[in-house]
Every structure is written in structure tokens, then in C-alpha cells.
N, C-alpha and C positions, 0 to 999 in steps of 0.2 A: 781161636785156637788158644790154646794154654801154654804158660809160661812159666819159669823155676820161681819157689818160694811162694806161692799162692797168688802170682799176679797173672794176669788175662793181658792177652795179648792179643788186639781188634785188628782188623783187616789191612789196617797200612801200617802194620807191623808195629806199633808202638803200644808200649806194655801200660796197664792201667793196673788199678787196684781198687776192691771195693766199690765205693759208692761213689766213685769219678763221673764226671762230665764233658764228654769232645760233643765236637763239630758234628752234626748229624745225626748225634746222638736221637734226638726224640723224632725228626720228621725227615728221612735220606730219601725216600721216596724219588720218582722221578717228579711228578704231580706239584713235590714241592719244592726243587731247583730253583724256579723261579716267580715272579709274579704274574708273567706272559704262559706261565707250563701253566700257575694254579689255577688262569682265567680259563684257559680251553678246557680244565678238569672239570671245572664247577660247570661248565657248558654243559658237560657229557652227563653230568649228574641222572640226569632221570633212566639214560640208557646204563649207567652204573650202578644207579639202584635195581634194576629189574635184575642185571646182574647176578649182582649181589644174594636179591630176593631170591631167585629161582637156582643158583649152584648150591650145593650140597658139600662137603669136602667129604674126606673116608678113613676108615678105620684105618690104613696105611699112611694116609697124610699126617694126622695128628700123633703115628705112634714114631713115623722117621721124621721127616721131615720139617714138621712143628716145633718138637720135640728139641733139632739137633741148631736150631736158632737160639738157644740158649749157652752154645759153644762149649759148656760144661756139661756133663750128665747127672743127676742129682744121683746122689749115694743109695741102693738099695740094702738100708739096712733094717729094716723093719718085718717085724713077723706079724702073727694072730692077735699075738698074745700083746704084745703093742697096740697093734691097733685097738683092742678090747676096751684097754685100760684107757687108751687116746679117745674113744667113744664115751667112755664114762667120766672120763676128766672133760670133756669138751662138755658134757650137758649136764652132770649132775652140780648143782652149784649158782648154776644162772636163775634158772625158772622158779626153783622151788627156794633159793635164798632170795629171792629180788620181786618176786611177786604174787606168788602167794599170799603174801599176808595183805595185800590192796584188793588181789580181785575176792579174796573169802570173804572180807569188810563190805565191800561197797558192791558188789556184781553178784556176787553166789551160793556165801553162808556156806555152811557144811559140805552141801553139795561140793564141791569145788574137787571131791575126789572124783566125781561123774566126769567135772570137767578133765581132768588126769586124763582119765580115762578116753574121752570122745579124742580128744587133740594125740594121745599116744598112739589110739590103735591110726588113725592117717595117719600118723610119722612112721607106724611100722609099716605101713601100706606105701611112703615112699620110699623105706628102704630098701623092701625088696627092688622097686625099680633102679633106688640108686645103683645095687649091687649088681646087678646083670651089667649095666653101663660100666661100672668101673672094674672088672671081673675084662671084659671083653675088649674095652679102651681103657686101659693101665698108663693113662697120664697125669699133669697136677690140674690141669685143667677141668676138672670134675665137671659140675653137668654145664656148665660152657662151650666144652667139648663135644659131651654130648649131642646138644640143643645143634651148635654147628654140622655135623654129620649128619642128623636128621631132617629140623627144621631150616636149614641154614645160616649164612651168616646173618641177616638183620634180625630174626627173632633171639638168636643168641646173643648178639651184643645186646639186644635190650633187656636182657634178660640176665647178662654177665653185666650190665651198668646196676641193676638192681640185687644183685648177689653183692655187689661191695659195697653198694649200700646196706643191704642186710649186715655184715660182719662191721662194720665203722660203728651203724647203730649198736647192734650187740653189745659190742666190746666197748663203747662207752656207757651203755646203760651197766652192763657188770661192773665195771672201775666206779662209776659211782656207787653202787651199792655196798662197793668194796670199801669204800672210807662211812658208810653208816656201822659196818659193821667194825671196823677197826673201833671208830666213835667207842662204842659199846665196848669193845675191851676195855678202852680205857676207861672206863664207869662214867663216858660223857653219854650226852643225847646225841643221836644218829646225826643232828645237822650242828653240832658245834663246831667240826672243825671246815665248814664251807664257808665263803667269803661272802656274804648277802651285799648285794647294793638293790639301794630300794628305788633307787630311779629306771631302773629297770624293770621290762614286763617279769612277773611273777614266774611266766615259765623259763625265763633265761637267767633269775640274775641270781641263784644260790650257786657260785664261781668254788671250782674245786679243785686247789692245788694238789690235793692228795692223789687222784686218781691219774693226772699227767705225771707225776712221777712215779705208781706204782708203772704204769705202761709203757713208761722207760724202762724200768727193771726188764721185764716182758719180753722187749724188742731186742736188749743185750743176749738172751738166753735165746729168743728164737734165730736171730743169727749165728749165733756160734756152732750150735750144731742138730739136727734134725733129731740123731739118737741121743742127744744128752736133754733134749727138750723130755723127751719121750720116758728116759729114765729119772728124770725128775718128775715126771707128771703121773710114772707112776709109784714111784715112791709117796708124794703129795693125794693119791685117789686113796691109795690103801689106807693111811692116814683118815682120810675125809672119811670114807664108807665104817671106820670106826665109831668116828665120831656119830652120821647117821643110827646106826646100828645104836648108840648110846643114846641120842634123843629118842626114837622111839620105844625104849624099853623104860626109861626113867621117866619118859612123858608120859605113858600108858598109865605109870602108877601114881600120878594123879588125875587123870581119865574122869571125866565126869558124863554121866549119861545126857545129864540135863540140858548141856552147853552143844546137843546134839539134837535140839528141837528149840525152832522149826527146821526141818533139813535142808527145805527149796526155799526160803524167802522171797526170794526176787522170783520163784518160778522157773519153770522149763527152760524160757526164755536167759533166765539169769545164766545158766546151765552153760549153754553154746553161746553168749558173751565173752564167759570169760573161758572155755575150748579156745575160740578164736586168739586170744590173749596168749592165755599159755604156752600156744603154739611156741611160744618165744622161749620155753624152757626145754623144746627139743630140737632144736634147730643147727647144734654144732655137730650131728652125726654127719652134715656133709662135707664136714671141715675132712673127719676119717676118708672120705670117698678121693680126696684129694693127693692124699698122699699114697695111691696104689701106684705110682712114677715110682716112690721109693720100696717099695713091695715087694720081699724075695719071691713069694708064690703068690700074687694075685688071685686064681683060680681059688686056692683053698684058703689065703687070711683072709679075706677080704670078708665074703659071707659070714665067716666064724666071728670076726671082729665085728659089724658091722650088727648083725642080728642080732649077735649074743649081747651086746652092750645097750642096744635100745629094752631090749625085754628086761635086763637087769635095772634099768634105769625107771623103766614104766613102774614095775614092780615097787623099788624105791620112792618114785615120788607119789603114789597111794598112800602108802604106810605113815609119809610125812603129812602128807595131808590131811589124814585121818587123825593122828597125833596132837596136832596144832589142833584143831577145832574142838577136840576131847577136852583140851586143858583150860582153853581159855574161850569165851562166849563171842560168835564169831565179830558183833560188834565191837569189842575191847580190844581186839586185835592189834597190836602196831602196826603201821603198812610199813615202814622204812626198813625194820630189825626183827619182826615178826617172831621167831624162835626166841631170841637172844629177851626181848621183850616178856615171854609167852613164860621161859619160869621164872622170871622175879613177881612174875605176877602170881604165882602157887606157890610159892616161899623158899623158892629152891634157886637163891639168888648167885650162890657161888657156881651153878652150872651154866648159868650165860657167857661165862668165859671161856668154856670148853664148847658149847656152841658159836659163837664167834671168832673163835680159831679155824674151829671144823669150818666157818662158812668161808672167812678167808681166804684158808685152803683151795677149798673147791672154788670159789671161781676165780683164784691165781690161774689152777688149769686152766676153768676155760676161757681165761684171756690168753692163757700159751697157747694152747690148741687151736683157738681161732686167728692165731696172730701167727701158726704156721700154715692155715689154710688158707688165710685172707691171701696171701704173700704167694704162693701157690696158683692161685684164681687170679689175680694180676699179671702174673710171669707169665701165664700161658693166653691169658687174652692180650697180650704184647706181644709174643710170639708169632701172632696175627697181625701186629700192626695196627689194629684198632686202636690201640690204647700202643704210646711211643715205645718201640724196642729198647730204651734203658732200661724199662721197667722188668725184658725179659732175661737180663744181665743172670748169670751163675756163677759165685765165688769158686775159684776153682780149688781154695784150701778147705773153705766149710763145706762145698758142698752144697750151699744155701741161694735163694734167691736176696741178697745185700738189697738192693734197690727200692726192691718192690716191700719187703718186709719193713723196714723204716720208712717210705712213703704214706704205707697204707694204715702205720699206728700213727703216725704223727696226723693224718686227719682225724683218726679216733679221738686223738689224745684235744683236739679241739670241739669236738662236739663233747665231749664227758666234760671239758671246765663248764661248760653252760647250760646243758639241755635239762631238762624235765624230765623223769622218769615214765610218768606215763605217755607225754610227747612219746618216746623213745622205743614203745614198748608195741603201742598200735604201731607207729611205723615201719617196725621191723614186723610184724606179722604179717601183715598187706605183701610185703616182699617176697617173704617167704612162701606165704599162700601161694602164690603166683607163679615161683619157678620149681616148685614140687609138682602144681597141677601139667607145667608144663614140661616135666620130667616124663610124668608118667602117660601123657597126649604124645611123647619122641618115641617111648617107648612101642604104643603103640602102631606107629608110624615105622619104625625098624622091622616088627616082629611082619608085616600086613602088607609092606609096599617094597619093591627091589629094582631098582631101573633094569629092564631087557628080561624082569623075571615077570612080575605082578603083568596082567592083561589091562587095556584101556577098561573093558566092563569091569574088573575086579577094583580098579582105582578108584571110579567113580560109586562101586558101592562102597567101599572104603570111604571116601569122602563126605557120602552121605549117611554112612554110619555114626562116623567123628563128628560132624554136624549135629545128631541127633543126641549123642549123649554132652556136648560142650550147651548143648542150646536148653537139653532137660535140664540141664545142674547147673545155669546160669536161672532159668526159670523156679526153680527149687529154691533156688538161696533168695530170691528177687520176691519172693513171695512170702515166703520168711519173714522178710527183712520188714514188708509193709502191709500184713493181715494175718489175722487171728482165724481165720476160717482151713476148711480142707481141700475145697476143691479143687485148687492149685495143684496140691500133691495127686490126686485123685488123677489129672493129667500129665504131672511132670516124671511122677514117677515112671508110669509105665511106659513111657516114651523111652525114658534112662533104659528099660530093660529091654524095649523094644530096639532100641541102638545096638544094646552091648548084645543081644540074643544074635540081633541079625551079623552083626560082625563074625562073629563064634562059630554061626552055621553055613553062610554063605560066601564069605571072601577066606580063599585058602593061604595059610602064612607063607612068607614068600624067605623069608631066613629065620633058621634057628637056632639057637647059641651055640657055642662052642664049646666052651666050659662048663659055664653057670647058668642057669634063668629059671624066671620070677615063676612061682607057678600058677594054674587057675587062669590063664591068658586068654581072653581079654578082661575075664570080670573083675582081678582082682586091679588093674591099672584102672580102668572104668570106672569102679567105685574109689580109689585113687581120686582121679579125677574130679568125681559125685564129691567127695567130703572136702575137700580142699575147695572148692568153690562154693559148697554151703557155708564154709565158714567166715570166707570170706564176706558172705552178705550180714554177718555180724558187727563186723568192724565200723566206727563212728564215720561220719562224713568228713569230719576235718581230715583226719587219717587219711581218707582217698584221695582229698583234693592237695594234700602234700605228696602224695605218690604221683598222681598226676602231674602234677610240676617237675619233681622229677625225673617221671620219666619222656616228658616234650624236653627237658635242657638235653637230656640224651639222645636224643631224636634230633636235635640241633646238631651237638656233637658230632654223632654220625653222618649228617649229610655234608657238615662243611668241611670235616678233618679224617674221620675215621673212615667214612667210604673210601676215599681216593686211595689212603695209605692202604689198605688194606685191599683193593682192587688193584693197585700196581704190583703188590707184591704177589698176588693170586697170580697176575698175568704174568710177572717173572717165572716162578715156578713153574706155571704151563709150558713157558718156553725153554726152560731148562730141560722139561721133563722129554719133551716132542725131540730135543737136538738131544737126548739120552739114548731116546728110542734109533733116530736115525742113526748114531754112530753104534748102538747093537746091531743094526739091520746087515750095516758095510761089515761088523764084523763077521757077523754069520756069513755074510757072503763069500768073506777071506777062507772061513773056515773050510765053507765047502768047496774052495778052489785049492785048495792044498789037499782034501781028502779026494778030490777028482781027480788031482795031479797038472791043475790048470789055476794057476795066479793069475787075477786082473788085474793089472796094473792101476785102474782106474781107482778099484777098487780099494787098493791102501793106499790111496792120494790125500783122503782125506787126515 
């Protein structure tokens, strides 16, 4: 509960402030009282897991009750028109200042606007999924939540472990590029001002104090206030979209046809490499889905924010794409400052400084934006217990999640002193890939199956529809990945349709939105589905076998710590909710012994 002057006030009455630490703070559980509770818990484990596995929570639980463990309400101050610009500040800035210029060089040549293109149209294909989700469940929780009320709790924790991975990567792979480009204003080389030690592996040791202090700046701004992030960010986009608007018109007119042949170098193949890559340049539209908690009208900003900012964004990074390659021959490319690079190399050297500002700019946003979503997606998988209740702490003066927002940049800010860029870049796509595909497999799963509605027969053709199209477009990218031949597709395709056909004609939906939804259902989640996992079969090997590592430490996680908290707390609520119901029941009974004109005594004993 809340207390005078912006201090929180925890359940034994003693007022805290900010980013404090008591007793209990990360594990009150019962499971973890003692060392004798935690032996019998980890007994129970396997009947805790199935648990676990097979409850679902619901669109009620996470909009009260999840929700109201944050003791504070986040502020709904946000409109459309916010979020639009929050969609545009979060993505334009990353993708196309930070990597474009490596994968055009080394993955794709010219082409690299195809690749725009393959990796935008799936991000628009999960936006629509995001938006029905967040439109419907209006929490910060974005698709954590989701995944939780669909697939349950373990595929969403493992799924909300690799979402913060996604945003720690991000936001240190931006902070770095942020001091290449700074570099460049100051007429240095993109890696003068990083700290090389050469006793180190080559991918850890160019050390970068710039980028843990711009992320400081960041973390001051995202705590302070949700709407004043938001009015900076979009004061900072409008800005940025000038600048864009300015490299392409003044790039065009040194435009060379010739620096536009050969178009596919690397081939087809080259193509959907670096799709898969890029993917990382549209990946903070989910940060937007996070903040429908703060959202005056959910139903109508959310779509209008949400659509309208990925198409303007798609649109955007074509144009840039196209631009870059016009000017300078796609080998000659700089990978670190690419723009900033691209006119001193056509003689147009006083405009690198207006590109380098403009790149700045944008990805300041989208380290703001993602340092309000990351902080968002922590508070509410806390909220759960999975991850320790400090983390789900709400300022009650900003309005902010304090905790989680400073936890979550301060591990960024230690992967940006050290990591590799392209390290940075596969890893976060693999992430990504992964909990978009399984955005829009929840979505499916919501629109097709309803406990006490869907029939035993309709479930199991449901089941083996999902089967059919997860198993086509795991066979599709897997064939991809290791042959040049067709007949793979020749099978895998039609199966894909043979899934998504049969789903469409013969299992009837069992809920339908209320507000908003995706349309084309099931084809367009399906092919959702289909491209997000073709793209995935692009990504290098090393890439997987670090997301695997990552995701068994989280699998660790969950069975020794996160199950239990997160199973006791489930069972409290159960049991609150059953002694809620029983003290309704005596009351209706009062009620109808005074409209009969007959009191039970019994009856208000309790």
C-alpha cells in the first residue's frame, strides 16, 4: 500500500523508498522459510512441474490480481499518438544504424533491401498477433503474459527468460554502436574511443566506457517518468525522421547505378541470412505492446500505434537501404558507421555530422524505449514470482517500476563494455525468432481451444493441426539450412497448408475477440509461424549453441527456484480465491434470509 511523499509502504507497515531492500524481499515464499520447507519442495518437484505445465492462468488473473502485486498502478497516461512515435523511436535507429552496413558488406550486397523486406513483412505478421494480445490483456507484461494464459506457466518463463535476454542484448549491441557513431562526430574512427586489451579473446576485449555511461543517462530518464520518456522520445524521433528524410534525398544525389550491380552477390541464400539478422532492427515494436498497462484506450491506441509505426518504419528502412548501396559500392561499406562513412566517401564530408547526430538520436530512443519495456517485462514476470517480487516493486511518486528498470540496464550496461557486435546481433535474433513464433502458435491456441467450450475431438484435431504446421516450418527451414535441392519444399510446403487448411475448415473457434483481432485467422498467425521459423534455420551454429546454454541455465533456474515461488504463490491465490467465493456464498445466503424474512444465525457466524 502507499504512503505520503512518494514512499511505499510493505505489509508490516514500514515505509520504504525506491530501490530499497528488506527481509523477504526476493524469496517470502512458504517453499523458502526454511531449509527443511525447501527439501520437501524440491521433493515435490516433478508433481510441481506438471503443475505448473498443464495450468493456464486468465485474462482476469493477470488484468487484477497480477497486476495489483505491484501495490502501485502504473500511470495511464499514454495515447496513439505516443505510442506511434514509441514504435518508431524503439526501432528506427537500431537495425538500420548498427547493421546494415556489415550484413550489405559481407552477407548480401544491394540486395539487403529484399532483406528489409522478408524480415518486416514477419514483424508485421507478429504485430498483428502482438495487438490482439495486448488490445485484450492490457498489461506490462506483454507476450509473458500472454504465453502464461495460453501456453502456461513453463513455456512462458522460458520464453519471458529469453525476452530479457533479447532486450539486455539489444540495448548493449545499440550503446555500442552509439559510441561508433559519437567516434564519428568527433572526426575519430568508430573504435578510438574503446579500450582494447589485447590479452583478451578479440570478441570481448574492445572495453567501452562510453556506452555504460550513455545507459546511465537512459536509466535516470526511464525512471523518472513514463510520460516524460515518451515526450522526449518523441521530440528525439521527429528530429531523427528529419534527419532520415535528409540522407535519403541528399544520398540519392550522388546515387550511382553502377554501385547497384551485381544486386545478389552472396545469392538467394545471401538474401534470408541476413532477413534473419536484421530481424534485430525490428524488434522493439514489442517494447510498444508493453506499455498498454499505461494505455488510455487500449482497444483503439494500441492497433493505430502499433501498425501504423511498423509500416512507417518498414517503409523507412527500404529507402535507407537503397540509399547506402546507391552511394557507395557495397564492398567499400564501413560496417561500424556505415552512413556516417558512406558521404565522406562521395565528397560530401560535412554531412557525416548531421548523419551521426540523426544516428545518435535514434538509437538514444531506442535504448529509452527498450529500457521502458525491458523494466515492464521484469515487474510483471515478478509479479509471478518467478523471478523475486523486488523486481515487481512500483514507485508510488513516478509511477515507474525503480527496481526492475535499474536491475535490468545495469546487466545491459555489462554486456555493452565487452561484447562483439556480431556476437550480439545473431544472439538476439534466435530470441526473438523464437518468442514471436510463439506468440503467434498462443494466438492460435486462444482463438481454437476454451476449457468447457472446444470438444475432446476438436482438441485433438487442433493438436494435430499445430503439429502439422510447427513440424512443416521446422522441416522447411531444416532443409534450407542443409540443401540446395526442391524436394523438401515440394513436401513441407504442402503439409504447411495442409495444417493451416485443415485448422480453418474443420475445428470451429472456440473465442472471439472483444475489441480487436488479427485477421485472416488462422492463415495469417500460421505463416507467422511458417517465416519465423524459416528464418531461424539461417542463423550460424555458434548462435544456437549459445541460446541453448542459455536457455538449460533457465531451465535450472526454474526447477530449483522459480517453480516453487511461483507454485506457492499460485496455491495462495487459489486459496484466497475458494475462501472469497465461500464468504459470497454465506453472504447470498444472509441475503436471502432477510428477503424471506428469516435470519440464520449460523449463517453470519462466519
Amino acid at each position: 500500500m502507499g504512503g505520503p511523499n512518494g514512499v511505499a509502504v510493505d505489509n508490516s507497515g514500514v515505509k520504504r523508498r525506491g530501490c530499497t531492500i528488506r527481509k523477504n524481499d526476493f524469496f517470502p515464499e512458504e517453499s523458502f522459510k526454511s531449509w527443511s520447507n525447501y527439501g520437501r519442495a524440491f521433493l515435490e518437484t516433478p508433481c510441481r512441474l506438471k503443475d505448473r505445465v498443464l495450468t493456464r492462468s486468465s485474462d482476469q488473473t493477470e488484468l487484477v490480481e497480477v497486476k495489483a502485486r505491484s501495490n502501485h498502478e502504473m500511470k495511464k497516461t499514454l495515447n496513439w499518438w505516443d505510442l506511434m512515435w514509441f514504435g518508431i523511436g524503439a526501432v528506427i535507429g537500431s537495425g538500420i544504424f548498427v547493421l546494415t552496413g556489415l550484413e550489405a558488406r559481407e552477407v548480401v550486397g544491394p540486395a539487403v533491401v529484399l532483406s528489409y523486406v522478408v524480415s518486416g513483412v514477419s514483424a508485421l505478421l507478429s504485430v498483428f498477433c502482438y495487438t490482439e494480445f495486448a488490445v485484450e490483456i492490457p498489461v506490462a507484461g506483454g507476450s509473458f503474459a500472454y504465453l502464461r494464459v495460453e501456453l502456461g506457466d513453463f513455456v512462458a518463463f522460458i520464453a519471458a527468460g529469453n525476452i530479457l535476454l533479447e532486450y539486455v542484448i539489444g540495448g548493449a549491441a545499440v550503446a555500442r554502436s552509439w559510441t561508433s557513431y559519437f567516434a564519428t562526430l568527433c572526426n575519430k574512427n568508430p573504435d578510438d574511443f574503446r579500450i582494447i586489451v589485447h590479452k583478451m579473446s578479440s570478441d570481448y576485449n574492445h572495453l567501452d566506457p562510453i556506452a555504460i555511461g550513455v545507459l546511465i543517462v537512459i536509466t535516470i530518464l526511464a525512471v523518472y517518468s513514463t510520460k516524460g520518456s515518451s515526450i522526449f522520445n518523441y521530440i528525439a524521433s521527429v528530429f531523427h525522421l528529419l534527419v532520415i528524410a535528409f540522407i535519403i534525398i541528399a544520398g540519392l544525389t550522388k546515387a550511382k547505378a553502377d554501385n547497384y550491380t551485381p544486386f545478389t552477390p552472396f545469392g538467394v541464400r545471401g538474401v534470408f541470412h541476413a532477413s534473419a539478422v536484421l530481424f534485430f532492427a525490428y524488434v522493439g515494436f514489442d517494447a510498444v505492446s508493453t506499455m498498454a498497462e499505461e494505455t488510455k484506450n487500449p482497444a483503439r491506441d494500441i492497433p493505430i500505434g502499433l501498425v501504423g509505426s511498423m509500416v512507417i518504419t518498414t517503409v523507412a528502412y527500404c529507402l535507407l537501404a537503397v540509399t547506402l548501396c546507391l552511394m557507395v559500392p557495397y564492398d567499400k561499406i564501413d560496417i561500424n558507421a556505415p552512413f556516417s562513412v558512406a558521404f565522406s566517401e562521395v565528397g560530401m564530408d560535412w554531412a557525416k555530422y548531421i548523419v551521426a547526430l540523426g544516428a545518435l538520436k535514434g538509437m538514444s530512443t531506442v535504448l529509452l524505449v527498450s529500457a521502458v519495456g525491458q523494466a515492464r517485462y521484469l515487474t510483471h514476470i515478478a509479479r509471478t514470482h518467478m523471478m523475486p517480487p523486488w523486481f515487481a516493486h512500483v514507485d508510488e511518486r513516478t509511477g515507474t517500476p525503480i527496481n526492475a528498470t535499474i536491475s535490468m540496464l545495469s546487466a545491459t550496461a555489462v554486456i555493452a563494455f565487452f561484447t562483439d557486435l556480431g556476437i550480439l546481433s545473431n544472439l538476439l535474433s534466435i530470441s526473438t525468432l523464437f518468442i514471436f513464433m510463439l506468440v503467434a502458435l498462443a494466438l492460435l491456441v486462444r482463438r481454437y481451444y476454451s476449457s468447457g467450450v472446444t470438444t475432446k475431438a476438436n482438441q485433438i484435431k487442433l493438436i494435430v493441426c499445430l503439429v502439422l504446421i510447427l513440424g512443416s516450418s521446422a522441416g522447411i527451414s531444416a532443409y534450407w539450412a542443409t540443401s540446395d535441392g526442391w524436394i523438401g519444399y515440394a513436401i513441407a510446403v504442402p503439409l504447411w497448408f495442409l495444417g493451416t487448411f485443415s485448422l480453418c475448415l474443420s475445428v470451429p473457434q472456440a473465442k472471439q475477440p472483444k475489441l480487436w483481432g488479427v485477421p485472416l485467422v488462422p492463415w495469417l498467425p500460421s505463416l507467422s509461424i511458417a517465416i519465423n521459423i524459416f528464418l531461424l534455420g539461417s542463423i550460424d551454429k555458434k548462435s544456437f549453441i549459445r541460446f541453448g546454454i542459455w536457455t538449460g541455465f533457465l531451465f535450472v533456474y526454474y526447477l530449483l527456484l522459480g517453480l516453487h515461488a511461483s507454485y506457492d504463490t499460485a496455491k495462495e491465490y487459489d486459496k484466497r480465491k475458494n475462501s472469497t467465493v465461500e464468504v459470497d456464498k454465506e453472504w447470498n445466503k444472509v441475503e436471502e434470509g432477510y428477503d424471506g424474512e428469516k435470519v440464520s444465525t449460523t449463517a453470519v457466524s462466519y
